[in-house]
C-alpha positions as CSV (number, residue, x, y, z in Angstrom):
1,X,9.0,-2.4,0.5
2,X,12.1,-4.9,2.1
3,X,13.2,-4.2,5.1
4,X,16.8,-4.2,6.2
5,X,16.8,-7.6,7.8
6,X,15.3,-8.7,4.3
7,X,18.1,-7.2,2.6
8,X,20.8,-8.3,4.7
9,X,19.8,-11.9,4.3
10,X,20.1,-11.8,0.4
11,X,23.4,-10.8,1.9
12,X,24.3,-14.1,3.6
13,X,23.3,-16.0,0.2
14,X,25.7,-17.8,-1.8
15,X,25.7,-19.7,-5.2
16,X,28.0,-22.7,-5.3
17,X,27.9,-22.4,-8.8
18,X,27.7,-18.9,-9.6
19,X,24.1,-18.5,-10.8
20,X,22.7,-16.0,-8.7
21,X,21.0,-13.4,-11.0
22,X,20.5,-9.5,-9.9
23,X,18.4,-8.0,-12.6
24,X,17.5,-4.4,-11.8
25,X,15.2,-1.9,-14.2
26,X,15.5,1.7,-13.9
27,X,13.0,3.3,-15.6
28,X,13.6,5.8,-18.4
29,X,11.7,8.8,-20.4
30,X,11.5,7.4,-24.0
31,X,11.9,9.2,-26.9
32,X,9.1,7.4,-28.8
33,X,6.1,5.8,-27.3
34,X,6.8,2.2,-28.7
35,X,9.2,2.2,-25.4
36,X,11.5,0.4,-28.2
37,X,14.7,1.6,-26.9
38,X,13.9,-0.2,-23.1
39,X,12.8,-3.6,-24.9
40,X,16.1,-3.5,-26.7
41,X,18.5,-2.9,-24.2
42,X,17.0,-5.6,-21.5
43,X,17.1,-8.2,-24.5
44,X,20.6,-7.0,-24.9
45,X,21.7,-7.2,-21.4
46,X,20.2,-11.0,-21.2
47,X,21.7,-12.1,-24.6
48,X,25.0,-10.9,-22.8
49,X,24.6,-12.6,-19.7
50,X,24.1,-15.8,-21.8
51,X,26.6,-15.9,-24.2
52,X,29.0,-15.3,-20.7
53,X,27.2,-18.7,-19.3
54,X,27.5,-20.4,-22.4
55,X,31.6,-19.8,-21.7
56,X,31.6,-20.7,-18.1
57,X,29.3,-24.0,-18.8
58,X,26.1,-22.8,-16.2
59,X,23.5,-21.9,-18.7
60,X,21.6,-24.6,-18.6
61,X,20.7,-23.6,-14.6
62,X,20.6,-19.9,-16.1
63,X,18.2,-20.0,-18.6
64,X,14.8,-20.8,-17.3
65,X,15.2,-17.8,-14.5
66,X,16.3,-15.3,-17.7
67,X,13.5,-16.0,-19.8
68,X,11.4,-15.6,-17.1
69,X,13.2,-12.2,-16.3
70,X,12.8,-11.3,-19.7
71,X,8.9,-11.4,-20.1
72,X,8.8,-9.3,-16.8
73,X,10.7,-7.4,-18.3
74,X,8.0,-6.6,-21.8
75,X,5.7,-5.7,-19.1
76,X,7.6,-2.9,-17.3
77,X,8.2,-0.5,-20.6
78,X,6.0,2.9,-19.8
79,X,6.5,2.4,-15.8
80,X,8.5,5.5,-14.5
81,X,7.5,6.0,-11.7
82,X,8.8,2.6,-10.2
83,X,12.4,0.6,-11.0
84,X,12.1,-3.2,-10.0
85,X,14.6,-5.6,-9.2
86,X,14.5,-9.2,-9.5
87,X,16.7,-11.7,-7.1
88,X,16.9,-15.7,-8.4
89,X,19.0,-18.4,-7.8
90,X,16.5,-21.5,-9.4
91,X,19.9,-23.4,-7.7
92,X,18.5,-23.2,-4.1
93,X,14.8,-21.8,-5.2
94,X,15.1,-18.4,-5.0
95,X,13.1,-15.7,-6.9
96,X,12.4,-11.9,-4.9
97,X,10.8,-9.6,-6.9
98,X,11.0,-5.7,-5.3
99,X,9.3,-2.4,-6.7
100,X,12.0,-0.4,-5.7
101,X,12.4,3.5,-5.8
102,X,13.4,4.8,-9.5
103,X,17.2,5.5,-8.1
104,X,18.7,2.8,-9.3
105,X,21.2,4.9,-12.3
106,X,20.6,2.4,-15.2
107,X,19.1,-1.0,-16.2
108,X,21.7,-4.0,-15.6
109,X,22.1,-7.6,-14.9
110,X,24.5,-9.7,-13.1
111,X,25.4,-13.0,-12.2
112,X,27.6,-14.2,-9.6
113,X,28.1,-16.0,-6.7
114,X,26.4,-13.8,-4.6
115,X,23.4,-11.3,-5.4
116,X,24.5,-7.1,-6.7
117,X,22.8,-5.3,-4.0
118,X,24.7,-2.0,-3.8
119,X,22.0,-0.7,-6.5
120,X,19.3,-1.9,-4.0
121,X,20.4,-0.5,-0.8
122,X,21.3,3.1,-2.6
123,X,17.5,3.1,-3.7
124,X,16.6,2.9,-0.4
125,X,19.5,5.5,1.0
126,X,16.8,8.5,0.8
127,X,15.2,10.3,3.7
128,X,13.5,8.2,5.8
129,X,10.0,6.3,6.1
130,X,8.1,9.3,8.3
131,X,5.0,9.9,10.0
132,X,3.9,13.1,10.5
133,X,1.4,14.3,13.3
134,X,-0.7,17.8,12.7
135,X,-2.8,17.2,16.3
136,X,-4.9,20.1,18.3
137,X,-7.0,19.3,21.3
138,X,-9.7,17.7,19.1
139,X,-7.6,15.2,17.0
140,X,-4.3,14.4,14.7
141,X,-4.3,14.1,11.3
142,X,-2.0,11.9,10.1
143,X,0.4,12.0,7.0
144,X,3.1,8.6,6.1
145,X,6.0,10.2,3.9
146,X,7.7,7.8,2.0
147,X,10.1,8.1,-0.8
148,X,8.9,11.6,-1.6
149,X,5.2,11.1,-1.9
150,X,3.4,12.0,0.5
151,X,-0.1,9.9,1.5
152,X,-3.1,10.8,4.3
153,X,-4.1,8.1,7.1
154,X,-7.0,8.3,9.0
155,X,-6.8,10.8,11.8
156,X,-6.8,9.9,15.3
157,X,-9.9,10.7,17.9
158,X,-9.1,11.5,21.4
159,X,-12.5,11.3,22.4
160,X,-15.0,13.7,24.3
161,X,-13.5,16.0,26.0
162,X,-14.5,16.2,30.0
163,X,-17.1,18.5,31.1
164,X,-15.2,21.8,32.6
165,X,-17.5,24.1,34.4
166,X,-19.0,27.1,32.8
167,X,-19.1,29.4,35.6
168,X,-16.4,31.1,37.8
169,X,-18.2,30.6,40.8
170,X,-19.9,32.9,43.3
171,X,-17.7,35.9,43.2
172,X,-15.1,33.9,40.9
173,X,-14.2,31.4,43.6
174,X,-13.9,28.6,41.3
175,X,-11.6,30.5,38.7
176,X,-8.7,28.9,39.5
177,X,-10.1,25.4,40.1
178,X,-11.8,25.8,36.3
179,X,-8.0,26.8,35.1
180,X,-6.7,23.8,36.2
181,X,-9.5,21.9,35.0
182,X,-8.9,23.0,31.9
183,X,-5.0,22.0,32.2
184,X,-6.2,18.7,33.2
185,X,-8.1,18.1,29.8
186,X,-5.3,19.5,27.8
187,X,-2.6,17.4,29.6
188,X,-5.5,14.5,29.0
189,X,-5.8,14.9,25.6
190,X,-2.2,15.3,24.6
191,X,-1.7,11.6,26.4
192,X,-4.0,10.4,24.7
193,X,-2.4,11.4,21.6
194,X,1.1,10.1,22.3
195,X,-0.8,6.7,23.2
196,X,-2.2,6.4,19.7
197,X,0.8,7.5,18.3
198,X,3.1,4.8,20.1
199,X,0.2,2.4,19.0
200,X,0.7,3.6,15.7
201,X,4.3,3.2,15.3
202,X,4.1,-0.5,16.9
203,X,2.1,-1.0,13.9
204,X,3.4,0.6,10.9
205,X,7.1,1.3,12.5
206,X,8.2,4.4,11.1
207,X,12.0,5.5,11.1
208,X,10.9,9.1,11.9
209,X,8.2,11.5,13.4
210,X,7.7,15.2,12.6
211,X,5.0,16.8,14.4
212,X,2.8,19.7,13.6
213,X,1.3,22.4,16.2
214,X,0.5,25.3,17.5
215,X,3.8,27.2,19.4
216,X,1.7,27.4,22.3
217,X,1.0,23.2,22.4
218,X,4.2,22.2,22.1
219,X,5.6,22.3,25.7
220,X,2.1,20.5,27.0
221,X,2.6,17.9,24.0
222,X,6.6,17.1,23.8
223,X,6.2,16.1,27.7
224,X,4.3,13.1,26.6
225,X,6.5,11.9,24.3
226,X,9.8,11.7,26.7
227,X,11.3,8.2,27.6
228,X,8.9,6.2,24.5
229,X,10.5,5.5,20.9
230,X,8.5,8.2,19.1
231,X,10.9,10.4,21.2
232,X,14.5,8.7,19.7
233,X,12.2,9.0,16.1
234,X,11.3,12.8,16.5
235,X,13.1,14.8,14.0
236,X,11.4,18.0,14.5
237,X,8.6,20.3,14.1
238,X,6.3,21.6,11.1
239,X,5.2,25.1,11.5
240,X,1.8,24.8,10.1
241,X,-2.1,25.2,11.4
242,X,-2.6,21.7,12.1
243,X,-6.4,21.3,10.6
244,X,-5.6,23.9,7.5
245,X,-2.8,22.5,5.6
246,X,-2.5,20.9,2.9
247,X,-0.4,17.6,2.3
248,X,1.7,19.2,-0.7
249,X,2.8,21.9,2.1
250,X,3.5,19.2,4.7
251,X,5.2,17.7,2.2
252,X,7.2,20.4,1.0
253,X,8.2,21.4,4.9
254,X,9.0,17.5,5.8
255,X,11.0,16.8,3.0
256,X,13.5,20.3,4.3
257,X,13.7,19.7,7.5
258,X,14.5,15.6,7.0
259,X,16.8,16.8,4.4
260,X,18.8,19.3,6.8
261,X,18.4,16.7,10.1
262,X,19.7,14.3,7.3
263,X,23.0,16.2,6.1
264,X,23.8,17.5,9.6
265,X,23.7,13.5,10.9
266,X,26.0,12.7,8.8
267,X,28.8,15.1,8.7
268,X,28.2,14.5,13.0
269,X,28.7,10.8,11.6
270,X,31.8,11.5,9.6
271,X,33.8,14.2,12.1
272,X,33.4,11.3,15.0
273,X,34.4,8.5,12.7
274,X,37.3,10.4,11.5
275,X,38.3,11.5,15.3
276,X,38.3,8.2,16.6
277,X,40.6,7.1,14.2
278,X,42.8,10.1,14.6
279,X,43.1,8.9,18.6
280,X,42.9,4.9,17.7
281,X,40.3,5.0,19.0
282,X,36.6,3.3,17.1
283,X,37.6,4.7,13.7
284,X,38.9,3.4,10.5
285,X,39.6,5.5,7.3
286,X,40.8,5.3,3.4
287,X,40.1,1.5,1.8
288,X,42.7,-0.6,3.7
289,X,41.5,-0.2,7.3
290,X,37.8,-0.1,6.0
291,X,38.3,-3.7,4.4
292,X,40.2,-4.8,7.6
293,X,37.6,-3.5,9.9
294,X,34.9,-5.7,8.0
295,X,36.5,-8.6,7.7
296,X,37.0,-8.8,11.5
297,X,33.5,-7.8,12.1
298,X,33.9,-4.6,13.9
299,X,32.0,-2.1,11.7
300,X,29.0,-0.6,12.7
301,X,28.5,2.2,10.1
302,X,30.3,2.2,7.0
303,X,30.6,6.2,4.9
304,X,31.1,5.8,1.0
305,X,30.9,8.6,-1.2
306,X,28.1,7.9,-3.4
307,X,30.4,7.5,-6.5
308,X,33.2,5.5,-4.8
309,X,35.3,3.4,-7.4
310,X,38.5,1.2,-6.5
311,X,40.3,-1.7,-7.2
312,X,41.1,-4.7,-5.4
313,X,41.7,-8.3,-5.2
314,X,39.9,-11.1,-3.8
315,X,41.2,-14.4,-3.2
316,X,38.2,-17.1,-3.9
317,X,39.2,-19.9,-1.7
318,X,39.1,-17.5,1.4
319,X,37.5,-14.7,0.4
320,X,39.9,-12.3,2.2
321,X,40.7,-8.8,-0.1
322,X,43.6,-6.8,0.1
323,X,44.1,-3.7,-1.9
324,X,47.8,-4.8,-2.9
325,X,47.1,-6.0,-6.3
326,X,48.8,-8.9,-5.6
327,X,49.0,-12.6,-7.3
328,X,48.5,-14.9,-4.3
329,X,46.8,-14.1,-1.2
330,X,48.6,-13.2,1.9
331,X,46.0,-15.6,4.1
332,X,46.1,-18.8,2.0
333,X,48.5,-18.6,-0.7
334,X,45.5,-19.4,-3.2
335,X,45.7,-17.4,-6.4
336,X,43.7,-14.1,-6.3
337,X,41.7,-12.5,-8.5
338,X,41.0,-8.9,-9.4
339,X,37.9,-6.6,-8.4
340,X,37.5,-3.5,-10.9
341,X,35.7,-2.2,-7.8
342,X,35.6,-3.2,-4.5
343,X,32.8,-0.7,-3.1
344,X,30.0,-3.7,-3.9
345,X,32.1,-5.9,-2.1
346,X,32.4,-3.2,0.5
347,X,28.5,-3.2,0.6
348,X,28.0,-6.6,0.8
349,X,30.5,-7.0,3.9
350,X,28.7,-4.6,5.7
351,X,25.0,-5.9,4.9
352,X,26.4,-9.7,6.2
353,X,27.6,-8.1,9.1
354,X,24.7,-6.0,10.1
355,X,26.4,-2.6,9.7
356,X,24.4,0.6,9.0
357,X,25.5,2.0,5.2
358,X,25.5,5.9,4.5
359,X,26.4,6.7,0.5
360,X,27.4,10.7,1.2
361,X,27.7,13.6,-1.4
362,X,30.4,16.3,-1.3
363,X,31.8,16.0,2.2
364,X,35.1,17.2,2.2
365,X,36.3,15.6,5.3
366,X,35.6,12.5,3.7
367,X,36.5,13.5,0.7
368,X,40.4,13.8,2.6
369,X,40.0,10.7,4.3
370,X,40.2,8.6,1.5
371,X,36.4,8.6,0.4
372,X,35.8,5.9,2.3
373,X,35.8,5.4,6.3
374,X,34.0,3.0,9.0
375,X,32.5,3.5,12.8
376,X,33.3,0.8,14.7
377,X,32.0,-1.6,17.2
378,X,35.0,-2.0,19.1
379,X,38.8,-2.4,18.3
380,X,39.6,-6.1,18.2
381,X,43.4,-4.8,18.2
382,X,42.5,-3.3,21.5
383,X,41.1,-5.8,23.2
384,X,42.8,-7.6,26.3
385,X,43.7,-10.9,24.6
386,X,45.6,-8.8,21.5
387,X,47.4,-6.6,23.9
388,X,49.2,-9.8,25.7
389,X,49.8,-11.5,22.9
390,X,51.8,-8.5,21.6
């Protein structure tokens, strides 16, 4: 598992000499079992890679890092359940090896200056990394969701619970101080559980939480939970008898409601994004403002349709885009060069700059927008410097 600071420092890398490899495997169901067909296409794809290095005179600091790729690469035929990618530049020492999610659309290599990670970060663009708390006044079991597979932890003991009198008293005198003995405990034994829990997500932090009660628990245990970060990680509750279900019915209710609390974010995501940038406001849309927006650092969220395709150019020298397919760049005057598609650029910008991605499916606002749109930090337009000078 990388986490996003991990990824957003293969981000910041750069090859002088354009040897940084990105070898990623995405698993396949072969039609034989000699797993033939697998073998032959990664031999392909690094006999391709080399006879392009041979052209541009960097093979020599290529090849040890292929051949090593390559033998992984024997080893992985028969594996589908897991893709793998592979990030080396024997340049400046690098090699990362990842098990990544099998979501990576097909085997591929390539080498540039910097590392492909738009495959990487759209493996890891599922539903979230969740715990999920079944608890009644004994215990919680606990469940860690995670790329749909679901896995038990150990449960979490609150302890013995306080003695509460037996007896309502001489003529039921002590009824009511017994009730609210009994209220104590349950009030006790629900902070208990939010403790562990908190402890728990210091430990393992989770992006999300689901928990699973009785109705009648719920307003003594989401109390407990206000003004902590399991509260801003709650996503909602599974309607299950905590200490009777089974993890494939967790599983089944966790995966809809994150799917629906998912979907629902996001169209939020895209209906503000578009309505700032109908009022000026923190919004860009369509490729143009997008690619502005990044290279002056203002994005905070950038929305791509999943299967987002357009061409640019890039000029080398500066690195500044502009989706004029122009012949010299409006910055420097350097000679550009052309992008078939900028969207891993796009990626890249916003992983160096520590934007949150979203790919999306078949959201028509977007889809009007241009496909492509951005959140933003702030305006730099708008700010008090930019308004004098104009």
């Amino acid at each position: 598992m990388i986490t996003r600071e991990e990824i957003r420092q293969l981000a910041q890398f750069g090859s002088p000499a354009g040897c940084a490899i990105s070898f990623y495997f995405q698993p396949q169901t072969p039609q034989n079992k000699s797993h033939r067909e697998e073998a032959i296409l990664i031999k392909d794809l690094v006999r391709d890679v080399m006879r392009k290095a041979e052209r541009n005179g960097n093979h020599a600091a290529l090849r040890e890092d292929l051949d090593k790729i390559l033998q992984i690469a024997e080893t992985l035929h028969g594996n589908h359940s897991r893709g793998k990618a592979i990030f080396a530049c024997r340049e400046q020492g690098i090699w990362r090896e990842l098990d990544v999610p099998p979501r990576l659309g097909h085997s591929q290599i390539k080498v540039n200056s910097r590392f492909h990670l738009r495959p990487l970060v759209h493996a890891y663009a599922g539903l979230p990394r969740t715990c999920i708390a079944l608890v009644n006044r004994k215990r919680a079991r606990i469940f860690e969701l995670q790329e749909g597979g679901i896995t038990q932890k150990p449960d979490l003991e609150f302890g013995p619970s306080p003695h509460v009198p037996r007896s309502d008293g001489f003529q039921g005198y002590e009824a009511g101080h017994r009730e609210r003995h009994v209220e104590n405990r349950v009030m006790q034994t629900y902070k208990m559980f939010a403790e562990s829990l908190l402890m728990l997500y210091n430990l393992e932090k989770f992006d999300a939480l689901l928990i699973g009660c009785h109705d009648e628990a719920w307003p003594e245990i989401e109390p407990q939970l206000q003004g902590s970060s399991l509260k801003q990680r709650l996503r909602g509750r599974i309607l299950v008898d905590p200490m009777v279900a089974t993890a494939e019915e967790v599983r089944e209710q966790a995966n809809r409601i994150l799917s629906e609390t998912l979907q629902s974010e996001q169209r939020n995501l895209v209906r503000e994004t578009i309505g700032e940038a109908q009022r000026n406001g923190r919004g860009a849309v369509g490729l143009r403002h997008v690619l502005n927006a990044l290279e002056r650092q203002e994005v905070q969220t950038l929305l791509l349709m999943r299967d987002f395709k357009a061409e640019a150019v890039e000029c080398p020298n500066c690195r500044h885009m502009d989706t004029r397919m122009v012949k010299t760049c409006a910055v420097c005057g350097h000679e550009t060069r052309d992008l078939s598609d900028v969207s891993d650029t796009l990626v890249d910008l916003a992983l160096r700059n520590g934007a949150e991605i979203y790919f999306m499916d078949g959201d028509a606002d977007l889809e009007k927008a241009g496909r492509v749109a951005a959140l933003l930090r702030f305006r730099a337009d708008q700010n008090t410097a930019e308004k004098m000078a104009v």
